[in-house]
N, C-alpha and C positions, 0 to 999 in steps of 0.2 A: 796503063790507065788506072788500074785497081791503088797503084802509090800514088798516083796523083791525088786520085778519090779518099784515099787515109791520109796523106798527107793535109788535105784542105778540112777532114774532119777535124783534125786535131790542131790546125789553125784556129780552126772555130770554136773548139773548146777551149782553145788556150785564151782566145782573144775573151769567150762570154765569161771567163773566169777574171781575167785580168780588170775588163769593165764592170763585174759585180763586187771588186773591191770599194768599200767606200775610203775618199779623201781623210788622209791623218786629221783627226782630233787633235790638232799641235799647239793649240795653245789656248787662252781664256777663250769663251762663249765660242769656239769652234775655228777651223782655219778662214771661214771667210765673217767670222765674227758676231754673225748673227743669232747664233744658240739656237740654230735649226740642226740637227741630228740628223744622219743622212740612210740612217734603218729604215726596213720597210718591213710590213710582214705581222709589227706588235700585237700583238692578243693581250685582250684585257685578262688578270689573273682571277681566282675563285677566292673564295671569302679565306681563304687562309694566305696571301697573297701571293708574290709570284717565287719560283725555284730562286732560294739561295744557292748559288753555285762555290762558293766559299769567301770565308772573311777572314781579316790577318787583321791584328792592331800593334803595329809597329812603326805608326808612321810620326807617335809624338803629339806634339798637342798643336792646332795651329789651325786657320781656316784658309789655307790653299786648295784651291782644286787641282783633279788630275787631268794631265794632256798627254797624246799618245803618241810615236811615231810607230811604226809597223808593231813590232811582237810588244814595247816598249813603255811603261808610262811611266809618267814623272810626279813628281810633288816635292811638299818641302813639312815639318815638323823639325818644332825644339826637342833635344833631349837631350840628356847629361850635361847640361847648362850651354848650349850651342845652337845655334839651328844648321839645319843639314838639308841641301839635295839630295830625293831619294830615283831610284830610277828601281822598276819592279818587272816583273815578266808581267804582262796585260792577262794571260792564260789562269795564271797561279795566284797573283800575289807576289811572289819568292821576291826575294830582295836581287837586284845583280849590282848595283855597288850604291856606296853612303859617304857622302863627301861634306865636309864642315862649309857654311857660307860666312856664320859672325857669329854674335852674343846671340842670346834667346832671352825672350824678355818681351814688354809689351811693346818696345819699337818708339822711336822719337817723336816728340811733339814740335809742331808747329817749326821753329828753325833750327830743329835739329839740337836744342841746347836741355832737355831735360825728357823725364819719361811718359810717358801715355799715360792712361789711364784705363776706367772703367774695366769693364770685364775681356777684354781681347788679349789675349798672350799667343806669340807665337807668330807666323810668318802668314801673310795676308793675299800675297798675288801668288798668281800662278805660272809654273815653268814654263815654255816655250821651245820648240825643238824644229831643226831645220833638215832633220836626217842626218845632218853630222855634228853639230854645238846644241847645247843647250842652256839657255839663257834663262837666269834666275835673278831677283831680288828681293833682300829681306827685309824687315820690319826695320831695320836700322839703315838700308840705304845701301847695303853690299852688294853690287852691280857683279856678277859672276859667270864668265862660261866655261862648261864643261862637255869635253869629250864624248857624247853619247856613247858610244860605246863601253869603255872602262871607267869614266867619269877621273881623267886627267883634268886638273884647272888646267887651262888655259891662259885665262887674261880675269883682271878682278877691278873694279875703280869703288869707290865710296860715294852716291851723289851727294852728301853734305860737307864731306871734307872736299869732294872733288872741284866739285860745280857749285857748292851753293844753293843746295835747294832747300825749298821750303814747303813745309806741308799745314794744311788747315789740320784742325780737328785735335784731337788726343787718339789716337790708336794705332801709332804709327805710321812706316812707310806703305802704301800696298799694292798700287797700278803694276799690274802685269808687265812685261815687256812682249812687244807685240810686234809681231812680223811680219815685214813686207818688201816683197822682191829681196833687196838686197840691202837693206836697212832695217835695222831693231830698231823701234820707237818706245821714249818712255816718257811718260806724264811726271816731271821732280819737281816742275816752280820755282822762284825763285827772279831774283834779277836778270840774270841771263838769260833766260827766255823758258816760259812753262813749259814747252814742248821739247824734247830730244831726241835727235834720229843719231845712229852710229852704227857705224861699217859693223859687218861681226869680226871684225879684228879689237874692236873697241874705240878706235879714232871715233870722237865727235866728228859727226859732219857739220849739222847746224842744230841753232836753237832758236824760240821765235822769242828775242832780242822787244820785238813790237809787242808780244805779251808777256806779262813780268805777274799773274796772278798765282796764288800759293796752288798746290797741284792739289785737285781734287784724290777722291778714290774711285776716280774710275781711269777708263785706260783709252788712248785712242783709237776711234773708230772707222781705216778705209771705207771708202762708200766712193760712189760715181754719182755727180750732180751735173748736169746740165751738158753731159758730156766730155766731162772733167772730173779725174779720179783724183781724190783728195780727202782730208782726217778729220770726222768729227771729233771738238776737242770740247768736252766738258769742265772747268777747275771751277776755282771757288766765288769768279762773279762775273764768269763771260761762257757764250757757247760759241765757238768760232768755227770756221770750216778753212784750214791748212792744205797750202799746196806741196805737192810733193818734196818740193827743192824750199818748206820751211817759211814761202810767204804767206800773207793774209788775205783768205779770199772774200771773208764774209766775216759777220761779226754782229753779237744780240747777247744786251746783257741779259743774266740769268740770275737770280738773287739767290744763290744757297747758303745755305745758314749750316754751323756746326760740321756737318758733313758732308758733300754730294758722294753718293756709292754707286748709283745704276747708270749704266753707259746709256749714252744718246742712241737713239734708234732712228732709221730714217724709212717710211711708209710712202713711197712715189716721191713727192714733192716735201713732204711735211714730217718735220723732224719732234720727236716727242721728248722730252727731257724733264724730268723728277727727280724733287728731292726730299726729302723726312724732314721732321724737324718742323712742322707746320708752316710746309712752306708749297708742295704741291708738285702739279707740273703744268706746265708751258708746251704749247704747240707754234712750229715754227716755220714758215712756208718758205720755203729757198727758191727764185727765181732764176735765171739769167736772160741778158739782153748784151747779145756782143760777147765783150770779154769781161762785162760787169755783174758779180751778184747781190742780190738783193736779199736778205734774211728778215719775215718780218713778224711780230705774234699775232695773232690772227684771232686768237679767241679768250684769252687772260688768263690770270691763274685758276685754277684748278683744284682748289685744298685738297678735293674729297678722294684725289688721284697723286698720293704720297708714293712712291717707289721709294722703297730705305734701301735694304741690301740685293733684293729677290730681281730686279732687272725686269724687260721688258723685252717682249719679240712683237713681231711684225708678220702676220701670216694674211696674206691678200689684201684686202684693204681694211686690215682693223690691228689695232694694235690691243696686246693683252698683259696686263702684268698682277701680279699680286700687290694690294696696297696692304695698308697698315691693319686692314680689318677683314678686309674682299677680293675675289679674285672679279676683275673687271675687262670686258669689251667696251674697247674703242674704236670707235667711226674716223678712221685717220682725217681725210678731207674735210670735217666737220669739229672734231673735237669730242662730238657729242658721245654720251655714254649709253651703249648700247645693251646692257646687262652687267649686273652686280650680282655674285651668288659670295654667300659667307666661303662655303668652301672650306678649303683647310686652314683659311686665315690667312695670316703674316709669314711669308715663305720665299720660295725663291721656284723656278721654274725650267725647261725644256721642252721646245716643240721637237715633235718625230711624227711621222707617217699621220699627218692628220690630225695626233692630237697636243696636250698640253701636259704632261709629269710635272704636278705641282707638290712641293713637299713645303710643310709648315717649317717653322723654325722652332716651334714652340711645343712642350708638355712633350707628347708621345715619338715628335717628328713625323706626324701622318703623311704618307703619299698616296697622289690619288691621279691617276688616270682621267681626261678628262677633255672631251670633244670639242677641234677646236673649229667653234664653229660660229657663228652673230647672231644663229636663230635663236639662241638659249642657254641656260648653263647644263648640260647633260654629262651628266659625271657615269661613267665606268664602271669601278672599281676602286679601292682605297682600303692603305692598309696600315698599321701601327708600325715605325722602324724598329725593329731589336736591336737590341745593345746599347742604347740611348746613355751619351754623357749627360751631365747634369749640365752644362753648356747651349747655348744656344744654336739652331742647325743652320748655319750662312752658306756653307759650302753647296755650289750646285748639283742637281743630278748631273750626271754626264752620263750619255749614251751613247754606244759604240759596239755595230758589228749587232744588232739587238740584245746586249748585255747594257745593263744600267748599273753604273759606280756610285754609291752614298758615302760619303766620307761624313764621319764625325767623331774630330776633333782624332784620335790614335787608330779608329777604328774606319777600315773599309771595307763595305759590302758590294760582291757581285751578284747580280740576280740573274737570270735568263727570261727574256720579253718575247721571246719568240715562241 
């Protein structure tokens, strides 16, 4: 009786250990894409902010973020005229291998036939990892997977010599490659259809042929509407909602001008989508009836609710993002805006355990702690990032395990949240 009795102890610990793992970080805004963090426990830090647990700056210049798979993380930076997939130990920093993807450089414009511009150099999406490939691409369109483990290539394609695609803007290629089930999806534009799914052997499967708009910079986003799991797809003058097998399930134009950067978010029914550039956001209310849906705007543009790079979450029924000047609460069902605090400005953001990790893009890189809540703007804590490139700070927080990664531009900082 007494090995049964240890025996089911240690059932029980194995299994409370196994379910206190939180789900891989594996790719942009998190595995189920929402840039909800899945720590618990955060403690706001004291006026000298929170434990640096160590920093490395080897990662090159470039604003990818990092994705994890167990002990694992990934990124990308230019260096020695190249850019490289890097793969790090999550614990240290250490480098465990460094693999070339293309040139380094500001990344193609528009069809692929000349260079970016403005201040962006260096590689713009983020890795992606399935436990066993890891899926990259860079500022030039170099489609690439490697080996998680040792970082062997694999397979490699080009989307503008390959496929033809086409990008808005000047600063390159950047949409993550984003994973689902048993398909990599990628936002390249183009004639052959804006959207791309491919086996991870790298066979195209489909492209949506029915949208032919140049690929925004953001990425698409799984979501379940109506009972139907399917991709919100932002490019450059439509928000469409894709079925898994590549068709068209819904469709509202979106006017973005110059760039769209922040992924579509969807709050119940009602899908929020902004762009910079004085142009705002849009609220979009998705119906169905049968096997028909219906996308409709519901309450108009929006100027005063810009999202540029800093994105948007969705926490109960209000949506919160940083715009060009203010960190804002929105009334999803309504539109309506429920609080504006300056805050840390023009930034970028992570929900975790309740709250908001808003960090600026600008001057010091300020981050600040910050309760996410519609009664009020109730800030925490906040604290000036060290080591500051002269660069602008695009790169998201990412949280993982209650450690918070800031990447900027060569340099990554761990801190401890807990």
């Amino acid at each position: 009786m007494k090995h049964v009795v240890c025996s089911l102890c240690v059932l029980f610990l194995v299994s409370s250990f196994v379910l206190a793992q939180e789900p891989n970080w594996n790719q942009f805004r998190g595995p189920n894409r929402d840039n909800h963090a899945f720590s618990t426990s955060i403690k706001p830090w004291g006026a000298e902010g929170p434990k640096l647990l160590w920093k490395i700056d080897t990662l090159g210049s470039g604003y990818a973020h990092v994705s994890f798979y167990g002990d694992m993380m990934f990124t990308m930076g230019d260096m020695d005229n190249q850019c490289f997939a890097l793969a790090l130990d999550r614990k240290t920093g250490k480098e465990i291998w460094k693999q070339p993807v293309g040139k380094a450089g500001r990344g193609l414009q528009g069809d692929g036939s000349r260079e970016g511009g403005n201040q962006s150099s260096g590689p713009l999406g983020t890795p992606a990892c399935d436990g066993e490939t890891v899926f990259v691409c860079s500022q030039y369109g170099d489609f690439v997977a490697f080996n998680m483990k040792d970082g062997k290539e694999l397979w490699r394609k080009n989307i503008f010599k390959d496929l033809g695609a086409n990008v808005m803007g000047g600063w390159g290629f950047s949409p993550s490659p984003v994973l689902d089930g048993d398909k990599v999806l990628l936002q390249i534009g183009g004639e052959g259809g804006t959207l791309a799914a491919f086996d991870k052997s790298g066979k195209l499967l489909w492209r949506t042929d029915w949208l032919q708009d140049k690929a925004g910079y953001t990425s698409p986003v799984p979501v379940e509407i109506g009972g139907v799991r399917q991709y919100l797809l932002l490019a450059s003058e439509n928000l469409v909602g894709v079925s898994t097998e590549g068709k068209m399930l819904w469709g509202a134009k979106f006017p973005a001008r110059t760039a769209v950067c922040s992924d579509p978010v969807l709050c119940g029914d009602v899908i929020m989508a902004s762009c910079s550039y004085n142009v705002g956001a849009f609220f979009y209310r998705v119906t169905k009836e049968g096997d028909k849906f219906t996308a409709f705007d519901f309450d108009g543009k929006r100027e005063e609710l810009q999202s540029h790079h800093g994105g948007i979450v969705a926490v109960g029924d209000h949506f919160y993002l940083l715009t060009n000047n203010n960190l804002a609460c929105v009334e999803a069902k309504t539109g309506k805006i429920v609080w504006t605090d300056r805050s840390v400005g023009k930034g970028s953001m992570v929900y975790v355990d309740g709250k908001l990790i808003v960090r600026s893009e600008r001057g010091e890189g300020t981050i600040a702690m910050v309760e996410a809540t519609p009664t009020g703007y109730k800030e925490l804590c906040k604290f000036d990032q060290p080591f500051r490139s002269e660069k602008s700070s695009w790169s998201y927080p990412v949280i993982v395990e209650g450690k918070m990664y800031i990447r900027d531009q060569n340099v990554l900082l761990c801190y401890e949240l807990k």
